[in-house]
MIGU-852676 format. One line per 3 residues: number of its first residue (from 1); for each residue y, x, z of C-alpha. Coordinates in steps of 0.5 Angstrom, whole numbers, m for minus. Layout:
N
NUM) Y/X/Z ~ ...;
//
This chain:
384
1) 135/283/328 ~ 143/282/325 ~ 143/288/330;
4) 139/293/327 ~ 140/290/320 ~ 147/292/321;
7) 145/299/324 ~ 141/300/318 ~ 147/298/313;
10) 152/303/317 ~ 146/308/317 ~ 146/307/309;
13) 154/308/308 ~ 155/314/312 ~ 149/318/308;
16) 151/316/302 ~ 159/318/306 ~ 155/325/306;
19) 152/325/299 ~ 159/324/296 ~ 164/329/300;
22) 162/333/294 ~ 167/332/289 ~ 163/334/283;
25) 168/340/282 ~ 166/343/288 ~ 160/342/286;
28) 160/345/279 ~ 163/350/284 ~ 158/351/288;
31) 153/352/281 ~ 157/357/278 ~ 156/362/285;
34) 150/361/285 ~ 146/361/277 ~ 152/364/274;
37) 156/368/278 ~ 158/373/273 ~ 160/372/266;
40) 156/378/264 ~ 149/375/264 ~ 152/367/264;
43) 157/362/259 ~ 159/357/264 ~ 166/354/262;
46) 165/348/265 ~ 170/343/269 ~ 170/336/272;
49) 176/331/271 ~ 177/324/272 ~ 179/319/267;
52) 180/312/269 ~ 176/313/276 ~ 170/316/272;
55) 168/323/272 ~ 168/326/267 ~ 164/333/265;
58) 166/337/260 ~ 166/345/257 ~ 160/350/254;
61) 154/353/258 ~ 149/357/254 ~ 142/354/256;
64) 139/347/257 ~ 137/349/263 ~ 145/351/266;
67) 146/343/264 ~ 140/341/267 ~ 142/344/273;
70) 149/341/273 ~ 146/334/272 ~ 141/334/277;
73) 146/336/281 ~ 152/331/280 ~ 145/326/281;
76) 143/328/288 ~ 152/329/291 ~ 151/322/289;
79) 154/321/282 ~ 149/318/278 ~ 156/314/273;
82) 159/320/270 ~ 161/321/263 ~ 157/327/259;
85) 161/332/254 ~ 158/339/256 ~ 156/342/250;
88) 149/347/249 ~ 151/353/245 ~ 143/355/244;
91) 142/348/242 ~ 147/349/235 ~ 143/355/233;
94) 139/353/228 ~ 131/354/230 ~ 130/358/225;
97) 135/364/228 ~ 133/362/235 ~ 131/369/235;
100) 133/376/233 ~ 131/383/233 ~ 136/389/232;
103) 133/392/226 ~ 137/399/225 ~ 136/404/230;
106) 142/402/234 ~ 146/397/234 ~ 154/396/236;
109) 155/390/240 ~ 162/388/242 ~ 165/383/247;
112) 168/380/241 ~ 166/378/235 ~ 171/383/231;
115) 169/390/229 ~ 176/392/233 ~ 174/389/239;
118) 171/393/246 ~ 164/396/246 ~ 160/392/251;
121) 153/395/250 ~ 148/398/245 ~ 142/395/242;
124) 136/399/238 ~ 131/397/233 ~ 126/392/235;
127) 129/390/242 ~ 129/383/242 ~ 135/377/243;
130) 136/371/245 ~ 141/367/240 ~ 147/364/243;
133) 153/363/238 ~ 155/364/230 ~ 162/366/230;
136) 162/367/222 ~ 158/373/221 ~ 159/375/229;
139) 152/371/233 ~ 153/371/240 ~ 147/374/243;
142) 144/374/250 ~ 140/381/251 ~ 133/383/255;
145) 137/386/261 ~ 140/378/260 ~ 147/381/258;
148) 151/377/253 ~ 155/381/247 ~ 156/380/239;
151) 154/383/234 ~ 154/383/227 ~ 149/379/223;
154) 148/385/219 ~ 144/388/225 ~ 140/383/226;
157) 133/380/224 ~ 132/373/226 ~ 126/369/228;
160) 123/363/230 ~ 118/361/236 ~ 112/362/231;
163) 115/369/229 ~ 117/371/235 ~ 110/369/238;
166) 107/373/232 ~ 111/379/233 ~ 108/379/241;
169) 101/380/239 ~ 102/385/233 ~ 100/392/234;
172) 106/395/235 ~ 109/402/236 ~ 115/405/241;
175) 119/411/239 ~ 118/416/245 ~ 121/422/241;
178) 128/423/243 ~ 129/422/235 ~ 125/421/229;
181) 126/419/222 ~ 122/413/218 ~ 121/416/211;
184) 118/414/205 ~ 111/418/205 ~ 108/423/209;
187) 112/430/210 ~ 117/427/206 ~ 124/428/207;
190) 127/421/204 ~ 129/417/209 ~ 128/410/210;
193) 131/409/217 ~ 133/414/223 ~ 129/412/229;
196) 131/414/236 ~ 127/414/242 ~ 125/406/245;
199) 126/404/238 ~ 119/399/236 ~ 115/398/230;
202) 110/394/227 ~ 103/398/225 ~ 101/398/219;
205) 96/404/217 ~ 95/411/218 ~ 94/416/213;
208) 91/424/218 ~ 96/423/223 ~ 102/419/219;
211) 102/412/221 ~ 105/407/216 ~ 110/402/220;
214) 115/396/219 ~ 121/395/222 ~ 123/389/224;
217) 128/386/217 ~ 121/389/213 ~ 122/396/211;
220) 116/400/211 ~ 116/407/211 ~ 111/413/215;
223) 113/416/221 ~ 109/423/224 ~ 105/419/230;
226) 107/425/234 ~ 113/422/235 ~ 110/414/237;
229) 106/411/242 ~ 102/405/241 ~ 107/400/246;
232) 102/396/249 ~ 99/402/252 ~ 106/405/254;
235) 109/400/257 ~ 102/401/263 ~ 106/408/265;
238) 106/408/272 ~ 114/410/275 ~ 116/417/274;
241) 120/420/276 ~ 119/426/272 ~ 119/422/265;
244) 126/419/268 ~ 129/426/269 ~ 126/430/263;
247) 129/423/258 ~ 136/425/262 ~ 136/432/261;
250) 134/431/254 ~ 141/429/254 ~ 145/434/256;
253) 151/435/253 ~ 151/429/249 ~ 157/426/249;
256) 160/419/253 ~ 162/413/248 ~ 164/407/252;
259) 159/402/251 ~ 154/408/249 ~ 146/406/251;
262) 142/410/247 ~ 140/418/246 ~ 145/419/241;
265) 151/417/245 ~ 151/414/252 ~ 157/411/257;
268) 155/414/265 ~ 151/407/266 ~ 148/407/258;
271) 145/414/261 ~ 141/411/267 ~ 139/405/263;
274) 136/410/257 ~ 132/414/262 ~ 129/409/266;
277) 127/405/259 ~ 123/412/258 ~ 119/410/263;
280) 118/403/261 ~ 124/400/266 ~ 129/395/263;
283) 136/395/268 ~ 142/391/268 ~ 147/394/264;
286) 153/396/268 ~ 154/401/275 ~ 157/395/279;
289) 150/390/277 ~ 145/397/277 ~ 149/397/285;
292) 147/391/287 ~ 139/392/285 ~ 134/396/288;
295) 133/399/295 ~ 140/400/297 ~ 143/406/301;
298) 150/404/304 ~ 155/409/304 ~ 154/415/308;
301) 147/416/307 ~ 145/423/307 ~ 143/426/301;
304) 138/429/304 ~ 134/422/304 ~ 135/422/297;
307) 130/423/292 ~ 130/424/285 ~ 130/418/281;
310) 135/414/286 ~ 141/412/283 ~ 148/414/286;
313) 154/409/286 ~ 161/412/286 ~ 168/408/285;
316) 174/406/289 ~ 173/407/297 ~ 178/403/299;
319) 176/397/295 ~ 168/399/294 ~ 169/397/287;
322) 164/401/283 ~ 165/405/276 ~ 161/410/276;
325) 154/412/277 ~ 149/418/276 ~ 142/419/277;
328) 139/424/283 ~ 135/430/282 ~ 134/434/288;
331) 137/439/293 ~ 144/435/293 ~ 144/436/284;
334) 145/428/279 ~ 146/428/272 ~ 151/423/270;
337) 155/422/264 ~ 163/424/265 ~ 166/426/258;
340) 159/429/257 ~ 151/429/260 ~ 152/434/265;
343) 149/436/272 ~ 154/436/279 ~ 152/437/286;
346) 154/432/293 ~ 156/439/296 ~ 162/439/297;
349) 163/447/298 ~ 158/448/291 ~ 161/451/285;
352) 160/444/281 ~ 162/439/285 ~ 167/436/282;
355) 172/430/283 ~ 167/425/284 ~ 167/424/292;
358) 161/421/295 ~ 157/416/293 ~ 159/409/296;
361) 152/407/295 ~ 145/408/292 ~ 139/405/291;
364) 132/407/290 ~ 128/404/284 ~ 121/407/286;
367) 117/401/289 ~ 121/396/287 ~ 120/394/281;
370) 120/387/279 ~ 125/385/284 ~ 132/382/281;
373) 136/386/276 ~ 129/391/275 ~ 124/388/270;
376) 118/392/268 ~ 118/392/259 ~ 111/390/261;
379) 112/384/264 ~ 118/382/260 ~ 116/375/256;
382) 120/377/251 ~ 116/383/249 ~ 109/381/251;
//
């Protein structure tokens, strides 16, 4: 009985030897590789010191559910005696300004709270945020592509849960022209708002084919029902290849702002964003994150295989880092913005083919909608 109580106590030891072999900075390590790898999408400064022989975690993630994962972690390594700093930003937020909705027609979001700071994406009317932080008049903002930026207060409409549970279930309108406006009674010409395609509006009332609605700060104004759709029923589109091409082609010749996501102006991923929103389709942000989604074809694919819709990566050949990409059309043709929305060809011996040199890669979003990084409007909780 000694025997096997001592066999059993060194079997006890070595399981707890194995559990403690990770240290809580490989561990948190570890974490970051896996639910935050790119601080694009995630706040994670977090590190593990110790003082006095006890861990200590300290630092910022966004979410509760980043620090619930940190601790159940530290649990199952081993390490139940630890000291707990880590601060929550979303848990600062007040519960009345959990929520936001962009309430102008496009809205600039910046990658730092400053108005001299670099354009890191574009938000439009009744697109809606998570609130992370406030810096002064900054708040810090997770987007629904879960892209982070700051952006002013002034562009924002905050909501609590309640509101922003109301605001699902209303009867709201999306913008499908390429642009309209809001004025302030039917056929008038006083404007309440510009509006730009994928902008979304409240429904109040019709009068012929002028439909009365509300942006999200409360302005209401009319608006020609030619240039709307009911949103519930729009988000039920199937993929088009088509509606994609046509949003595309409706940009020809806009300009290229770094940043850019929207009709107006559009940066070379801002434009395939644009264009797959169009057709009910939310894709990240950036080329180098859209690379990493869809059906990947490597390299060297011919382009034959291509079909019109798939997104074609370009980039550094000898590292493979991606910082272009377009959208294919047919016949070895692709719309991207390089300086302006403009169409070239794969061809090397086409009279527009251009400096570009082969893709890297691309990927085919048809059929795979759902999957990581593509997410169908309809099916998104922050809109239904």
């Amino acid at each position: 009985m000694r025997m096997k109580s001592f066999i059993l106590a060194v079997a006890v030891a070595m399981t707890c030897f194995v559990a403690m072999a990770v240290t809580p900075v490989e561990t948190l390590k570890e974490l970051k590789e896996r639910i935050a790898p790119d601080k694009r999408t995630a706040i994670w400064d977090v590190n593990a010191t110790q003082q006095g022989g006890k861990w200590v975690l300290s630092g910022t993630v966004g979410t509760k559910a980043q620090k619930q994962a940190i601790l159940a972690a530290m649990t199952k390594s081993g390490y139940g005696n630890y000291t707990d700093k880590i601060t929550v930003l979303e848990d600062r937020i007040p519960q009345n300004r959990k929520w936001a909705l962009v309430k102008l027609s496009i809205a600039t979001l910046r990658t730092e709270p400053k108005h001299s700071a670099e354009i890191a994406t574009q938000g439009i009317m009744g697109a809606p945020v998570k609130v992370l932080e406030k810096r002064d008049d900054w708040y810090r903002v997770q987007m629904a592509d879960d892209y982070i930026a700051y952006v002013p207060e002034s562009s924002l409409a905050f909501k609590n849960d309640v509101q922003m549970k109301n605001w699902r279930k209303a009867k709201r309108y999306i913008v499908t022209a390429y642009d309209s406006r809001l004025v302030t009674e039917p056929h008038g010409d006083e404007t309440v708002s510009d509006l730009v395609m994928g902008n979304i509006v409240e429904f109040k009332s019709t009068q012929g084919n002028w439909y009365k609605v509300a942006t999200p700060d409360g302005r209401t104004g009319w608006v020609d029902g030619a240039d709307i759709a009911e949103l519930s029923q729009w988000s039920q589109q199937g993929f088009s290849a088509a509606q994609i091409e046509k949003t595309a082609r409706r940009m020809m010749g806009s300009s290229y702002l770094w940043g850019g996501t929207s009709t107006k102006v559009t940066d070379c991923s801002g434009l395939s964003k644009v264009a797959y929103l169009s057709n009910g389709i939310i894709l990240q942000r950036d080329a180098s994150q859209q690379a990493l989604t869809g059906k990947i074809m490597k390299k060297g694919t011919d382009w034959r295989q291509y079909e019109t819709g798939d997104l074609l990566f370009f980039g550094n050949e000898k590292t493979g880092r991606v910082t272009h990409v377009g959208i294919y059309l047919r016949d070895g043709k692709y719309i991207h913005c390089s300086g302006q929305v403009k169409i070239n060809s794969l061809i090397p011996t086409a009279s527009d083919y251009p400096y570009l040199y082969s893709p890297l890669s691309a990927s085919r979003i048809k059929g795979m909608v759902g999957t990581k990084g593509i997410k169908a409007l309809k099916d998104h909780p922050w809109y239904f």
